[in-house]
N, C-alpha and C positions, 0 to 999 in steps of 0.2 A: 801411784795412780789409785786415789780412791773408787769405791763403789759404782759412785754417780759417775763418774769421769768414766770409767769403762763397760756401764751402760748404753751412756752416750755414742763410744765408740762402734760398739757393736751395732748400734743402729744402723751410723752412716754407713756402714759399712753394709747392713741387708742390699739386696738387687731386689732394682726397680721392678713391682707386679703394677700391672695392668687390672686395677680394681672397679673399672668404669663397669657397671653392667650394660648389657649388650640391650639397647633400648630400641625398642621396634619401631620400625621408620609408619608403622602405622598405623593406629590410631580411630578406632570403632566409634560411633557417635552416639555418645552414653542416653542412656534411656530416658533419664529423667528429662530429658528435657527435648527428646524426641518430636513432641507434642508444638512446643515453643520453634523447632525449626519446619514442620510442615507447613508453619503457618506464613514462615518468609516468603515472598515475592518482589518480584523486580519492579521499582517505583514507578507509577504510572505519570512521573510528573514530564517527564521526557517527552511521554506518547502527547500528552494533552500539549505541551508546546510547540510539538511540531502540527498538532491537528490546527492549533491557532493556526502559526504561519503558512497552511497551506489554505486555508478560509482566506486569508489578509489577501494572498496572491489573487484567486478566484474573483475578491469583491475589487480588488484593484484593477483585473483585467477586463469586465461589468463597467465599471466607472467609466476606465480608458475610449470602451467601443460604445457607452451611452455619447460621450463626447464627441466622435468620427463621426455615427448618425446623424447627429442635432448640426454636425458641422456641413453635411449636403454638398459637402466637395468630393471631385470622382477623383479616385486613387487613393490610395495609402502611401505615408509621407517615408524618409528611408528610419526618422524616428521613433516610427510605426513600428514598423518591424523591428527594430533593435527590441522596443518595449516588450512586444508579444515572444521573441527568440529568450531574451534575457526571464522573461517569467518565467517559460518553459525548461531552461536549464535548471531554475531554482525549482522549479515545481519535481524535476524529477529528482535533485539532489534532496531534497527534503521524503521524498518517497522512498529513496533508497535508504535510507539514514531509517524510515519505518520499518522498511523489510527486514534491513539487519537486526531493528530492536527484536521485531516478532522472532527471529532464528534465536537470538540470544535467551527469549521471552524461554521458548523450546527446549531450548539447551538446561535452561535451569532447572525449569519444572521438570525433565527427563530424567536429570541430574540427581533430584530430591528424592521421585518414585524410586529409583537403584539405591541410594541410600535407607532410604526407609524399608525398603525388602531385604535390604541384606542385612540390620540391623537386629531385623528377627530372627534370621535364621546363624548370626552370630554368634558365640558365648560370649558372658560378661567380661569386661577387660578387668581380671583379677591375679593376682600372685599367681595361682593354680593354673592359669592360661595365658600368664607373661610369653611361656615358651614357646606356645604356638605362634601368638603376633608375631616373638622376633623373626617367627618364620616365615610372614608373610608379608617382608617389609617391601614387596614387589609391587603388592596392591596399591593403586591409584586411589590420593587420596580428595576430598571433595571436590576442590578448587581444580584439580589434573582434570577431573570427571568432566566438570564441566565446560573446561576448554577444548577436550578432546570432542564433548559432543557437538559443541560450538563449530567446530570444523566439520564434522560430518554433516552437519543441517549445512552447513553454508555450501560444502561443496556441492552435497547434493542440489539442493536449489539453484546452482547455480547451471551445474550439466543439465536439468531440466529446463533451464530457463523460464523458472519460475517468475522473477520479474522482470524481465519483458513482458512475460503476459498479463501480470498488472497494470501493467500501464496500455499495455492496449486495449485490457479491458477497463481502466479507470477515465470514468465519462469526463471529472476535469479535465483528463491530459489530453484526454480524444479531442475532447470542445478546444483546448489552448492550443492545440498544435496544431490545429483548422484555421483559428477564427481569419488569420490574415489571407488565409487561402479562398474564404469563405465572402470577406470585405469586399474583394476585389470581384469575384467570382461567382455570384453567390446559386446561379441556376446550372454550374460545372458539378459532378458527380468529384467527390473528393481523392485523391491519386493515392493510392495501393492501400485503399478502403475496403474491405468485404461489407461490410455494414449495406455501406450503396447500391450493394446489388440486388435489395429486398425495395429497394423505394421504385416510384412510377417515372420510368425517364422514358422521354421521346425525344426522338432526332438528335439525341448526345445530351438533354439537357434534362435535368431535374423538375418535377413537376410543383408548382406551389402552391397547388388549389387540390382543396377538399375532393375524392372522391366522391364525395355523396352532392355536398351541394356544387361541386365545380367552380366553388368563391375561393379568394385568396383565406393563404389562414390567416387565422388572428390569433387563435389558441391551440396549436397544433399538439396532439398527442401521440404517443406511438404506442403500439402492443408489446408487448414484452411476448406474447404467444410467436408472432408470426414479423414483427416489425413494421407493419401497414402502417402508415400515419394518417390519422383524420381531426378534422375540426373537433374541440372538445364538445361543444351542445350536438351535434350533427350525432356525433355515436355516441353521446351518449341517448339519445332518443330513438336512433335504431337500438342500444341493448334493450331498453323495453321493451321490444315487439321480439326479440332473438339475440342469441348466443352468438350466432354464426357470422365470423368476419366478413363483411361487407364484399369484399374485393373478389373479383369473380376469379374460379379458378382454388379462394383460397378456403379447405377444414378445417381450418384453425376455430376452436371453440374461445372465447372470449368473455371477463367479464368485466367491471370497471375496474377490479384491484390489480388486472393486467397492466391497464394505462398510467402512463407518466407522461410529466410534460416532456416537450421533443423541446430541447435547449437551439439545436443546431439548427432545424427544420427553424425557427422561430428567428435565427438568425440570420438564415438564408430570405427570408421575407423580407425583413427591417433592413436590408443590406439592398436587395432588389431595390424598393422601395426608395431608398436614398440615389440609389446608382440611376434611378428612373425622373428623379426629383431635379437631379443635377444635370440630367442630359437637358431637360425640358426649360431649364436655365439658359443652360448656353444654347440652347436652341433659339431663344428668346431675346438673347444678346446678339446674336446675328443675324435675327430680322432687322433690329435696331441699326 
């Protein structure tokens, strides 16, 4: 056996070492480009497509009830309600689908602030501080960060029931999950409404004439201070002479940038209106 030959040999023959260095499961986010990732954010092209498709619903459900109006037939058809039910499903699927982007929105940006704090008060990821990372290959790394906070925003939101109270408080979903209620019905106080309990009802029924001038509305507006609705020219020629909400009984101070238009109050009229058009119809067919 030559040289080489039991060179060889005594190779195969070493026991197997374990030369892998011990590489830490994680991973500091280097400096230089610290800068480059504060600047990431979750694409807003999501947010803007569902904002479309919830406008598309809204102008389709406008369309639908300009159509029942102009049609001056009393009832709603059972394709009615399918239409107004099937919106309202989509309307709240497409609302939840926002809530969770905004959690997730949360998540991230919560996500980035932890990062970027703890970057500073990091050492540099170098040979001289190899030792430490592998020591702290426990730490969660971004992508973990973010899922985990992803769950705490949602659970929390959710034990709050945070949205449900968007949608109670979101006037599309209020106005869509009325309006058939509303077609039919239109001088009935709306069923397990708080809102109603601030408008003028007498003898069980909803009032649809201006406080001030006592005319039907045409342009009805409400307070955002106290809820009152009145005719748009009526208050607003009472604020020129005063602040002070018209309705007796009420201190609510008032200015025009309180008023919005009232969608529903506006609804309830055009709906009267029709239901009054079509009695006076078939009133007329059975004198005939």
């Amino acid at each position: 056996m030559n040289q080489e030959e039991s060179d060889e040999l005594r190779i195969e023959n070493l026991p197997e070492l374990d030369v892998t260095p011990d590489i830490s499961g994680y991973v500091p986010l280097h400096r230089d480009i610290l800068e480059d990732f504060q600047k990431t954010a979750v694409s807003k092209r999501v947010e803007k497509s569902l904002e479309e498709e919830i406008s598309y619903i809204r102008k389709a459900t406008d369309d639908h009830i300009k159509a029942i109006l102009s049609n001056q037939e009393s009832g709603l058809s059972d394709m009615d309600h399918y239409f107004f039910e099937n919106n309202l499903k989509a309307l709240e699927s497409l609302m939840r689908a926002q809530n969770d982007l905004q959690i997730w929105r949360n998540s991230v940006d919560e996500t980035k602030k932890l990062i970027v704090q703890t970057s500073f008060e990091e050492p540099d990821y170098t040979i001289e501080n190899f030792k430490d990372y592998s020591e702290k290959s426990g730490n969660p790394e971004f992508g973990d960060n973010i899922m985990s906070n992803y769950a705490v925003y949602a659970q929390l939101h959710q034990s709050e029931g945070t949205f449900s109270n968007k949608l109670k408080m979101d006037e599309t979903y209020h106005y869509l999950k009325n309006v058939a209620f509303i077609l039919a019905r239109p001088e009935d106080p709306l069923p397990d409404d708080v809102a109603d309990d601030e408008l003028a009802i007498s003898g069980g029924k909803v009032s649809l004439r201006d406080p001030l001038s006592l005319e039907y509305y045409r342009e009805p507006y409400v307070s955002l201070r106290c809820s009152h609705i009145f005719e748009k020219d009526t208050i607003y020629s009472h604020l020129s002479n005063s602040n002070l909400c018209p309705v007796s009984g009420c201190d609510a101070r008032i200015s025009r940038r309180d008023l919005k238009p009232d969608t529903i109050m506006s609804l309830r009229v055009k709906a009267f209106f029709m239901l009054e058009k079509s009695k006076n119809s078939s009133s007329n067919v059975d004198k005939l």
